[in-house]
KOLNUSE-316832 format. One record per residue (C-alpha): residue in one letter; x, y, z; chain. Coordinates in steps of 0.5 Angstrom, whole numbers, plus 500, padded with zeros to 3 digits. Example, Ala and Ser with C-alpha at 12.3 -4.5 7.8 and 13.67 -1.06 7.14 Angstrom:
<sites>
  residuo   xx   yy   zz  cadena
        a  525  491  516       A
        s  527  498  514       A
</sites>
This chain:
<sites>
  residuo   xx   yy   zz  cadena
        x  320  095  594       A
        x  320  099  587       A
        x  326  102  584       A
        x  326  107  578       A
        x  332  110  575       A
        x  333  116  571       A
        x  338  120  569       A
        x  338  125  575       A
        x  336  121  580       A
        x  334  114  583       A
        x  329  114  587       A
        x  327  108  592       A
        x  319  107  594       A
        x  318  102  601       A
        x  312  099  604       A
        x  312  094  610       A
        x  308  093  616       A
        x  303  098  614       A
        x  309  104  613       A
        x  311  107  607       A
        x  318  109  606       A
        x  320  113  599       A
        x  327  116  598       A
        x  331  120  593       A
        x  338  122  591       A
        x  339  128  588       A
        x  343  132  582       A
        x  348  131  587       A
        x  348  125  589       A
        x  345  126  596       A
        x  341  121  599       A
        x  333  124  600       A
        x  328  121  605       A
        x  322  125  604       A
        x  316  120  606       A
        x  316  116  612       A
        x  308  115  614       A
        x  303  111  614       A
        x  299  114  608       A
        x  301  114  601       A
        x  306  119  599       A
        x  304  124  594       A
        x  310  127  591       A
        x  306  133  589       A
        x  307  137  596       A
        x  314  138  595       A
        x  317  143  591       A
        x  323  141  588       A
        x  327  147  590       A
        x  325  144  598       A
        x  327  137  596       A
        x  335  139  599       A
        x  333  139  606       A
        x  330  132  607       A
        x  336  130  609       A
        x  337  122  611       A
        x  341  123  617       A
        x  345  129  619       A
        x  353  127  622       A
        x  357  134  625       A
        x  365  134  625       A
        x  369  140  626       A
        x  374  144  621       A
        x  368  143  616       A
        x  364  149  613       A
        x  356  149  613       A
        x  355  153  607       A
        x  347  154  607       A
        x  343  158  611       A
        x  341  154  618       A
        x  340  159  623       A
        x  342  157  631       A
        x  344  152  635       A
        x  340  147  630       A
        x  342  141  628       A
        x  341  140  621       A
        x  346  143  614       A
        x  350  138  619       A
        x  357  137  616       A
        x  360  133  612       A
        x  352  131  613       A
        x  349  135  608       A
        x  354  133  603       A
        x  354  126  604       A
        x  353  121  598       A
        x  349  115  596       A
        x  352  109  595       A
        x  348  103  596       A
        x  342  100  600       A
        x  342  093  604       A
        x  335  089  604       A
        x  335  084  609       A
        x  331  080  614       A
        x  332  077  621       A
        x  329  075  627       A
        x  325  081  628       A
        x  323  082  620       A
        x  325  086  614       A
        x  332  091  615       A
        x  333  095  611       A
        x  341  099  611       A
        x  342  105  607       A
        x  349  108  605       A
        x  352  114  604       A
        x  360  117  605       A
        x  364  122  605       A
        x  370  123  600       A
        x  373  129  605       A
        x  374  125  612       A
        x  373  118  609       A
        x  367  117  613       A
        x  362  112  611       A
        x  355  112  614       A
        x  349  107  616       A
        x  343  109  617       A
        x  339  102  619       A
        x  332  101  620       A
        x  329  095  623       A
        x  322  093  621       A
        x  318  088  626       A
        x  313  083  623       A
        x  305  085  625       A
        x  308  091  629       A
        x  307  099  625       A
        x  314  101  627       A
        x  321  103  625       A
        x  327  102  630       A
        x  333  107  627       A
        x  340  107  629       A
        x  347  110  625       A
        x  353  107  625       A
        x  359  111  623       A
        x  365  109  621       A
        x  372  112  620       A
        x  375  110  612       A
        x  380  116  612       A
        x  387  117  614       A
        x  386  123  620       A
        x  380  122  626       A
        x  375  124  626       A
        x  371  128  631       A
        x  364  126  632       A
        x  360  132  635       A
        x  353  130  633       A
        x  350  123  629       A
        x  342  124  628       A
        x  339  116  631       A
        x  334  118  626       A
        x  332  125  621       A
        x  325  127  619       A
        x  323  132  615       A
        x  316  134  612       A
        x  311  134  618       A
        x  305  135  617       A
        x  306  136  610       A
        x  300  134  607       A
        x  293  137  607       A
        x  291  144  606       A
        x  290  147  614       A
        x  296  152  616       A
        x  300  148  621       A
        x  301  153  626       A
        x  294  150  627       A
        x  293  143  626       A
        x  299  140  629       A
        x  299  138  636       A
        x  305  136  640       A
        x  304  132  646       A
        x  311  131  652       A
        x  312  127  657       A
        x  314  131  662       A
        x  316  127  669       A
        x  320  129  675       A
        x  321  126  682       A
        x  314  125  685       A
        x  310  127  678       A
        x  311  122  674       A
        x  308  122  667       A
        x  305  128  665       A
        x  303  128  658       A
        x  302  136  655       A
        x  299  138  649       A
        x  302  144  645       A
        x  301  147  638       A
        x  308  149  636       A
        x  307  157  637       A
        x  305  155  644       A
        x  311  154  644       A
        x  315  159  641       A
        x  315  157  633       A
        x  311  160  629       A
        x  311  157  622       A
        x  305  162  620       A
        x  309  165  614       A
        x  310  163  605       A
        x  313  156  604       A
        x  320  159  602       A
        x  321  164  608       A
        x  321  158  613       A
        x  327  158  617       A
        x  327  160  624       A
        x  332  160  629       A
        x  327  157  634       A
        x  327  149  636       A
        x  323  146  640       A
        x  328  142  644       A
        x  328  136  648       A
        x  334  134  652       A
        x  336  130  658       A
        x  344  131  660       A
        x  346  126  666       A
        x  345  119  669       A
        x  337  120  670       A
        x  335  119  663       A
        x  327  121  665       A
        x  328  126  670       A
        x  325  132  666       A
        x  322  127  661       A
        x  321  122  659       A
        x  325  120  652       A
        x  319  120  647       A
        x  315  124  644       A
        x  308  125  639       A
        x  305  128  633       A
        x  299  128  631       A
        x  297  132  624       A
        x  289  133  626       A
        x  287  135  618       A
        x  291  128  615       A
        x  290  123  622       A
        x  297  122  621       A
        x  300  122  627       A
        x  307  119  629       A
        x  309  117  637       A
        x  317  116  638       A
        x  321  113  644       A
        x  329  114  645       A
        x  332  108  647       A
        x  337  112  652       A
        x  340  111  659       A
        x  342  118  659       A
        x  344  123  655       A
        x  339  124  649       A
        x  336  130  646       A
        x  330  130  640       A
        x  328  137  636       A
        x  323  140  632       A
        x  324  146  627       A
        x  323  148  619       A
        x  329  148  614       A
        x  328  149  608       A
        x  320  151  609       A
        x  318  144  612       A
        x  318  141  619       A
        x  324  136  621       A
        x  323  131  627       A
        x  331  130  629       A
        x  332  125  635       A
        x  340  123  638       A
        x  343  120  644       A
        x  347  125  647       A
        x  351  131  642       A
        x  357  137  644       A
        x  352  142  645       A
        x  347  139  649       A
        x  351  133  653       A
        x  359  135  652       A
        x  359  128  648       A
        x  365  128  643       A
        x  368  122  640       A
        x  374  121  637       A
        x  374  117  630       A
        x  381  114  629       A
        x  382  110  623       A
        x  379  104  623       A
        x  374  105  628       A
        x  366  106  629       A
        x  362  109  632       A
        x  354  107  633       A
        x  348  112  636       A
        x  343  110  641       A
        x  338  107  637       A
        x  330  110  637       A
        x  323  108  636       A
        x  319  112  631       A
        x  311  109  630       A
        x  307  113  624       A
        x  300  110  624       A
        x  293  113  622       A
        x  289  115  628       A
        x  291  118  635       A
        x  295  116  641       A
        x  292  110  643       A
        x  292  107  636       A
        x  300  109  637       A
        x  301  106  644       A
        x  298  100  641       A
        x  304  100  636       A
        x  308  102  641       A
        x  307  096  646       A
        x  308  090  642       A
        x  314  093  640       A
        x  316  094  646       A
        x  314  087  648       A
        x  318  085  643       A
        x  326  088  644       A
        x  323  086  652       A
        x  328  080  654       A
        x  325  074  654       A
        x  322  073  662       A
        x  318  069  666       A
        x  316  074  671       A
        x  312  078  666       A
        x  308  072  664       A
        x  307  071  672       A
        x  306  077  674       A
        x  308  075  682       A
        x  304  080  687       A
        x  311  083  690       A
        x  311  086  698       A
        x  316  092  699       A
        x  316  095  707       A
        x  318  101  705       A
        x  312  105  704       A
        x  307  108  708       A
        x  311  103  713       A
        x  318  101  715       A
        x  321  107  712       A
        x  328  105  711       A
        x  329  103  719       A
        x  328  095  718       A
        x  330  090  724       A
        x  328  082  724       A
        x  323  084  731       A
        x  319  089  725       A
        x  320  083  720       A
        x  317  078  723       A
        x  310  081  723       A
        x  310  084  716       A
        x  312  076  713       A
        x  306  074  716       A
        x  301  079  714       A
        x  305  079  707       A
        x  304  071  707       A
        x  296  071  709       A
        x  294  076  704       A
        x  298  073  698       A
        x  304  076  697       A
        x  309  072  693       A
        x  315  076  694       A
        x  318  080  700       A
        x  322  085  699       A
        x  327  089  705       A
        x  328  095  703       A
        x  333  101  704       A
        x  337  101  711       A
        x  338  093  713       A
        x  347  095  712       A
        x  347  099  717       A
        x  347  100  725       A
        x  344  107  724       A
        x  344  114  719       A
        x  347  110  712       A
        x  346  115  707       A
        x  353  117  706       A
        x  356  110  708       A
        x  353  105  704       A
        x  357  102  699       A
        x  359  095  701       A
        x  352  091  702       A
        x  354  088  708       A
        x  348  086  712       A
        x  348  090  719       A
        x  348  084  726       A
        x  345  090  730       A
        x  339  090  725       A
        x  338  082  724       A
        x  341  080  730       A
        x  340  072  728       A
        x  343  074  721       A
        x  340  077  714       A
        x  341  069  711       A
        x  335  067  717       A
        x  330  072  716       A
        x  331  070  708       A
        x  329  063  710       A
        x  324  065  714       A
        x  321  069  709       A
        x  321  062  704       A
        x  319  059  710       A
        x  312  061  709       A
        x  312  061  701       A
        x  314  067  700       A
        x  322  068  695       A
        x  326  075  699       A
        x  328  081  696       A
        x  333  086  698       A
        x  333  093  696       A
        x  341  095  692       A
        x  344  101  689       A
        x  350  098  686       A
        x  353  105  682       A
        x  354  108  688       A
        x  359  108  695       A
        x  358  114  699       A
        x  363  118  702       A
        x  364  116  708       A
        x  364  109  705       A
        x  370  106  708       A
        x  372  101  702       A
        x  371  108  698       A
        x  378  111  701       A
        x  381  106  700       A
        x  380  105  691       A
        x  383  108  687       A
        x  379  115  683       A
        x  379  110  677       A
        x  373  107  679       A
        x  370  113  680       A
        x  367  119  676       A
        x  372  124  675       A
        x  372  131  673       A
        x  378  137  673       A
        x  382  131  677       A
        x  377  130  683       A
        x  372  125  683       A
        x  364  127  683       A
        x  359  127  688       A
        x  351  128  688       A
        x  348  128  695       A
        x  354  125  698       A
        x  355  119  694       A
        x  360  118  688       A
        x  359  114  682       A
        x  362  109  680       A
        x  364  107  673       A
        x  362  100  670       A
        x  367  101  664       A
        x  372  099  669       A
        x  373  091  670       A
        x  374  092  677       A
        x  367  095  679       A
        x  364  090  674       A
        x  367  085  678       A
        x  365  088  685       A
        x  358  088  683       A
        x  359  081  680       A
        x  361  079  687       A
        x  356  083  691       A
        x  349  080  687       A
        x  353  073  686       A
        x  353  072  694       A
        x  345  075  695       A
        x  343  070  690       A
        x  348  064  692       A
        x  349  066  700       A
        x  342  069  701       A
        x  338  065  697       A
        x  334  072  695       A
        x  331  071  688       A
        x  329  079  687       A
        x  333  086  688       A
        x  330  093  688       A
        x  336  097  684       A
        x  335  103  686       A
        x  339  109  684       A
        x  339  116  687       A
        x  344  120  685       A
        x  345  125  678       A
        x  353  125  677       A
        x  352  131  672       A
        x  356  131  665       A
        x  360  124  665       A
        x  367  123  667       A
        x  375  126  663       A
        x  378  118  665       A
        x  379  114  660       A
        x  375  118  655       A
        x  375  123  649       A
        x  370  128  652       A
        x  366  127  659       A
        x  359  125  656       A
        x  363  119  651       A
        x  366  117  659       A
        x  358  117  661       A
        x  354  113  654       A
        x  361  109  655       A
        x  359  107  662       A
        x  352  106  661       A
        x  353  103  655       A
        x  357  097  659       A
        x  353  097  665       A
        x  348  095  660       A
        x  353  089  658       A
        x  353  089  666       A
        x  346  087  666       A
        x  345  083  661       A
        x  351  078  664       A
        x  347  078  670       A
        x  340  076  668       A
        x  345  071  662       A
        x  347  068  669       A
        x  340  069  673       A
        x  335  068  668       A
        x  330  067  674       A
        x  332  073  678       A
        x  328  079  678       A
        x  332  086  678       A
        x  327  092  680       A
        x  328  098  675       A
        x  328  104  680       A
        x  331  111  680       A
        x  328  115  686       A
        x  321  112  683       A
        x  321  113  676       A
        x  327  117  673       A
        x  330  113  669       A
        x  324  110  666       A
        x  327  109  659       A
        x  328  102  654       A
        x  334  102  655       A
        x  334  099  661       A
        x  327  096  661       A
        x  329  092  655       A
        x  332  088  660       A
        x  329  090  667       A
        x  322  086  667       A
        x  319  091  673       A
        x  319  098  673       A
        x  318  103  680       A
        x  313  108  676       A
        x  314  113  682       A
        x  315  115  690       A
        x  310  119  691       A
        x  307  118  698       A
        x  299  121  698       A
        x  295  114  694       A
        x  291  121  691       A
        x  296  123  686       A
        x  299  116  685       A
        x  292  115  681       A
        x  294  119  676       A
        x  301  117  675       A
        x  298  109  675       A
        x  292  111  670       A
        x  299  115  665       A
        x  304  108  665       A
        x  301  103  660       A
        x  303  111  655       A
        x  311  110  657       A
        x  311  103  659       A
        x  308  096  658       A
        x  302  095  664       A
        x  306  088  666       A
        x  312  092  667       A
        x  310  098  671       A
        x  309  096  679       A
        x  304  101  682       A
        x  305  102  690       A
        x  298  100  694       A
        x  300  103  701       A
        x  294  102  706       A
        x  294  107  711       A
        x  294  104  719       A
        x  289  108  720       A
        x  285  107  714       A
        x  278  107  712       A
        x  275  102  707       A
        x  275  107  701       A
        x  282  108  703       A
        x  284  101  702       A
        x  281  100  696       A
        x  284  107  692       A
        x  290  104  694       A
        x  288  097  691       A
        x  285  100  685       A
        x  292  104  683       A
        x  295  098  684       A
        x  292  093  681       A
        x  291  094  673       A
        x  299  093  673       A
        x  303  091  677       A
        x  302  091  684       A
        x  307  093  690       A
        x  304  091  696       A
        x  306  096  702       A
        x  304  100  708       A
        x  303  096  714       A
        x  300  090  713       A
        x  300  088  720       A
        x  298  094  724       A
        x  291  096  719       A
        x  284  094  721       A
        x  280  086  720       A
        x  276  090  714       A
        x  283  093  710       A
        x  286  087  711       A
        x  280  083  707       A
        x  280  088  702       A
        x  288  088  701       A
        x  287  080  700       A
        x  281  081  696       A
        x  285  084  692       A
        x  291  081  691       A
        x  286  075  689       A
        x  282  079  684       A
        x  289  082  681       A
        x  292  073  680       A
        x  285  072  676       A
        x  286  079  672       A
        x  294  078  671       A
        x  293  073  665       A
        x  289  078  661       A
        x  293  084  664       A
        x  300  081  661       A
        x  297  081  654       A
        x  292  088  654       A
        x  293  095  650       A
        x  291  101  654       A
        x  285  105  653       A
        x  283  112  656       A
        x  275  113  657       A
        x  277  120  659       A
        x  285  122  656       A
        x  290  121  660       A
        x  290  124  666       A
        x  293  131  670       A
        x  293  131  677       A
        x  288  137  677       A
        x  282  131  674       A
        x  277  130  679       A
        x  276  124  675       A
        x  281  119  672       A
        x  279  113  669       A
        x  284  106  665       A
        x  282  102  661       A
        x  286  095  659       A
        x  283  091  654       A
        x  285  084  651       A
        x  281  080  645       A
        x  274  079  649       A
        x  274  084  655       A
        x  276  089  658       A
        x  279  092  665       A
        x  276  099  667       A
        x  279  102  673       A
        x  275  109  675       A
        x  278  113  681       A
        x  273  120  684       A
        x  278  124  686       A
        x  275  131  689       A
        x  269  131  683       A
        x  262  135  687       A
        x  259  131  682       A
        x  259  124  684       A
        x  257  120  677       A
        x  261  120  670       A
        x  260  119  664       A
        x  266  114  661       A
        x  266  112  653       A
        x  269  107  651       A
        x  268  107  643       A
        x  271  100  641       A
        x  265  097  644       A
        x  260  101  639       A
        x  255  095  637       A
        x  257  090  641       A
        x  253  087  646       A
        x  257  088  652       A
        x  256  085  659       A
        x  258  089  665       A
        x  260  087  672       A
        x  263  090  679       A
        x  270  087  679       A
        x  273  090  685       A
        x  271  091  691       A
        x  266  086  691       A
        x  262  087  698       A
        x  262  094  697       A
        x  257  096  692       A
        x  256  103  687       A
        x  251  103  682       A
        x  252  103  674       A
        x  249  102  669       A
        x  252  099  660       A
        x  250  104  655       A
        x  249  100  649       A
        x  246  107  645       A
        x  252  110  647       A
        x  258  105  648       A
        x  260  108  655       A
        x  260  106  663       A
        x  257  111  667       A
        x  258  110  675       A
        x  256  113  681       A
        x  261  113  686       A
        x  257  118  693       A
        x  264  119  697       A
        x  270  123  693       A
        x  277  119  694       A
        x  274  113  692       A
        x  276  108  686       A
        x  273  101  683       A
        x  274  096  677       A
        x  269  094  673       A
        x  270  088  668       A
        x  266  088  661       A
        x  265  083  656       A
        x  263  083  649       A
</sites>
């Protein structure tokens, strides 16, 4: 850190784990970020009349005018924010590596804030949070608190930024997870094409999740790439709700905000009173040089690194669900039977019972108790638990504890206060309601139901599902309805981490009607992640090839659901979707043909001999990440001395492709089919060009390829 004073101003000069941080304070006595980057910062290319406007953090009260010119709903001349003081700054290091704290306040409201950034030791990534505290006499209300603030995007070079800029967004939704789209900023309405200091559009671009299901539109990240500098900067908001990240132009310069849930987007207020605090939902910012892999690459060790220490993400277990493309939420013992061997003889080391086991017939609006229905499982769901460890294998059961429905008879008999409440009635989506885990009492009935499957029932995984959006929040017990919502998320994490604290082998499956609730929140606790419910194995390609992007590849459970009447290309596009990452085994083992079943187990005996690399591997894409229009896909993961390609012809005329992987430019690589073995395409290693060409003759057919270099 280097340090320099003048009469005017002190300015504050960090480099750590490749990163460069400098910050300024003003005439003023405002605190300035004005550089966050992987490269040098060159105090040349602000102005110093634009310096006003790099705000380190923007914090909105009401009763407080905002004098500057800011235009729209945008959140900066943020109040008392933009006349926040310098105080001082923290430097120190803990487990993770170098912490650095900066402090501003307010003489006004008495507020003091913490902008904190932790660094992680090897890794080019900053986790940011701010802390707020309330030292005055009077509350304080909260209506916005920035996670963390940015402003001079793209502000190197000479290129016009309307054109060198390129913004990718994960899109998702239910059944078309994980859509990355590539936009330049006036594709998306703001156009910056104008002098320096006449920059100041009403216009944002903004991202928002409003609810529970924080990944319903998409996902909480985001990235940057600048195409003239090769700087570029990947960010992900680690929320299990509401959250909102923006870009716009103060004060001639693009700014990147990112923020849990605010008043204007997500009805979130909080009340400051004396005394109290209040501390934002953290968010993961990665500045490197290079593109999007080089930041993904970023991006997975540090998601690694906040993961909760497990065992399951280092064995990797093959997990069986007799959901899809099989029992569809009607299991019976007699359907079981059949299934637990199929599952057993093809290797399978965990079988899940999905939806359905707790009811003699239609259960959607009834759920809510998880008692096991003895119409269903006449000799009792503790038997068939036992038959299935009997044959080598540990049960799972498929849950959703945040919700009862409406005709759920314990649900009319307990009081609103376990429920979401708005305007004096409880909430309900697709007639359930939701229950609110800020409540000690639902804490404790959720205690007792995964105790008595864990102790009872011997059941060692549980697929937590979640299929309900409650809207806004809740008025009980809270100071707005978003506060009742981040409060409630924020104590069914503490729920969460109590259980596993109790259950440190169980395995509990992140799930939100496939994968709507794909956040870091939750999987910085959850070792394994449903990536989708879609029901055509064609398209799942595409959302398999794009997971390693949000999440860790040892983290993202891929559906392989052979169809009964399937043929053997079938099967192994099933299998190949799967097996990059995490495979969950359905379809219905038992009913489909010799040849599916030999294939089915080949690969679930290829994927254990690839599992200890895949755990360890950093994703690469030889053709981009994927659209569901590619005729061709293609996933690469790749560890210290090789690397797993996956190829998957989808409805290409052409039947050959090209997939350069340029990493390998120079080294002598040696190629091999890993999977299917016994059915053959040709290949051929280009050493000239550093790229696989494979011929696949039929559309809809995938392989794996190993290289070692």
């Amino acid at each position: 850190m280097t340090e320099n004073n003048d009469i005017s101003r002190k300015t504050l000069e960090f480099f750590e784990n490749g990163i460069y941080m400098n910050l300024e304070t003003a005439a003023d006595g405002t605190l300035k970020l004005l550089h966050f980057s992987a490269m040098p910062y060159d105090p040349a290319v602000i102005p110093e009349e634009n310096k006003r406007g790099f705000r380190l953090v923007e914090v909105q009260v009401p009763g407080i005018d905002r004098p500057e010119e800011r235009h729209g709903t945008k959140f900066v001349v943020t109040a008392p924010g933009y006349r926040l003081k310098y105080e001082n700054y923290l430097d120190e290091h803990n487990e993770f590596g170098r912490k650095l704290t900066f402090i501003t306040s307010d003489a006004e409201t008495g507020l003091i804030v913490r902008s904190c950034f932790q660094f992680y030791d090897g890794i080019a990534i900053v986790r940011s949070w701010t802390e707020v505290e309330n030292r005055g006499s009077e509350t304080q209300t909260l209506e916005y608190v920035s996670s963390f603030a940015l402003t001079g995007l793209g502000k190197g070079g000479l290129q016009n930024r309307d054109e060198k800029l390129l913004l990718s967004i994960p899109h998702n939704s239910w059944q078309r997870e994980i859509q990355w789209k590539t936009y330049t900023l006036p594709e998306l309405g703001l156009c910056l094409n104008q002098p320096l200091h006449s920059s100041r559009s009403s216009k944002t671009i903004n991202i928002t999740n409003v609810g529970n299901w924080s990944a319903k539109e998409y996902i909480p990240a985001g990235f940057l790439e600048d195409t003239e500098t090769g700087e570029s900067l990947l960010w992900q908001i680690e929320q299990n709700g509401s959250w909102h990240w923006e870009i716009s132009d103060q004060t001639g310069f693009l700014y990147l905000q990112l923020s849990g849930p605010s008043e204007t987007w997500a009805h979130w207020s909080k009340d400051l009173k004396p005394g109290e605090s209040f501390v934002t939902v953290p968010a993961a910012v990665s500045p490197v040089i290079g593109g999007f892999e080089t930041a993904n690459d970023e991006m997975t060790k540090y998601r690694r690194r906040i993961r909760r220490p497990n065992a399951d993400n280092e064995k990797m277990a093959v997990i069986f669900n007799d959901y899809m493309n099989c029992l569809w939420a009607d299991p019976t013992t007699a359907k079981e039977l059949p299934l637990i061997d199929a599952a057993a003889k093809a290797g399978c080391d965990y079988f899940v019972i999905d939806a359905g086991w707790y009811s003699a017939g239609f259960w959607w609006d009834n759920v809510g108790e998880w008692k096991p229905s003895i119409e269903r499982f006449p000799e009792g769901l503790k038997w068939l638990m036992d038959h299935i460890r009997s044959k080598g294998m540990i049960p799972g059961v498929w849950l959703e504890i945040e919700v009862m429905g409406i005709n759920c008879e314990l649900a009319k008999k307990l009081p609103d206060d376990w429920f979401f409440c708005r305007h004096g009635k409880r909430i309900y989506d697709r007639s359930r309601y939701q229950l609110d885990f800020r409540n000690p009492e639902v804490r404790a009935f959720a205690d007792e139901i995964i105790d008595r499957f864990v102790n009872e029932y011997h059941v060692g995984y549980i697929k937590m599902d979640y299929n309900i959006e409650p809207g806004i929040g809740t008025e009980i017990n809270s100071d707005s309805y978003g506060d009742g919502l981040l409060e409630h998320e924020r104590a069914y994490l503490a729920w969460l981490d109590a259980v596993f604290a109790r259950y440190p082998e169980l395995i509990i499956e992140n799930c939100s009607s496939g994968g709507l609730r794909m956040d870091y929140a939750m999987l910085s606790r959850h070792s394994i992640q449903s990536t989708s419910d879609v029901e055509d194995y064609r398209y799942y390609a595409t959302i398999a090839a794009n997971a390693p992007s949000v999440l860790t590849p040892e983290q993202a459970a891929v559906w392989s659901y052979p169809l009964t009447d399937g043929s053997d290309e079938q099967t192994i596009f099933n299998m190949v979707n799967a097996m990059m990452m995490r495979i969950h085994q359905s379809g219905h083992l038992a009913e489909i043909n010799p040849s599916g079943k030999k294939l089915v187990k080949e690969g679930i005996r290829v994927y254990k001999r690839m599992r200890g690399d895949i755990r360890k591997s950093f994703a690469f894409w030889p053709l981009g990440l994927s659209d569901y229009d590619d005729p061709w896909v293609s996933l690469g993961l790749r560890t210290e001395r090789k690397a797993y390609v996956a190829v998957w012809r989808r409805n290409s005329s052409d039947d050959t492709v090209v997939l350069p992987i340029d990493f390998l430019n120079g080294k002598k690589v040696k190629a091999e089919l890993l999977y299917p073995g016994k059915t053959s395409c040709e290949y051929s290693w280009n050493p000239g060009t550093a790229s696989l060409t494979v011929k696949l003759p039929e559309q809809y057919t995938a392989r794996i390829f190993r290289l070692r270099y």
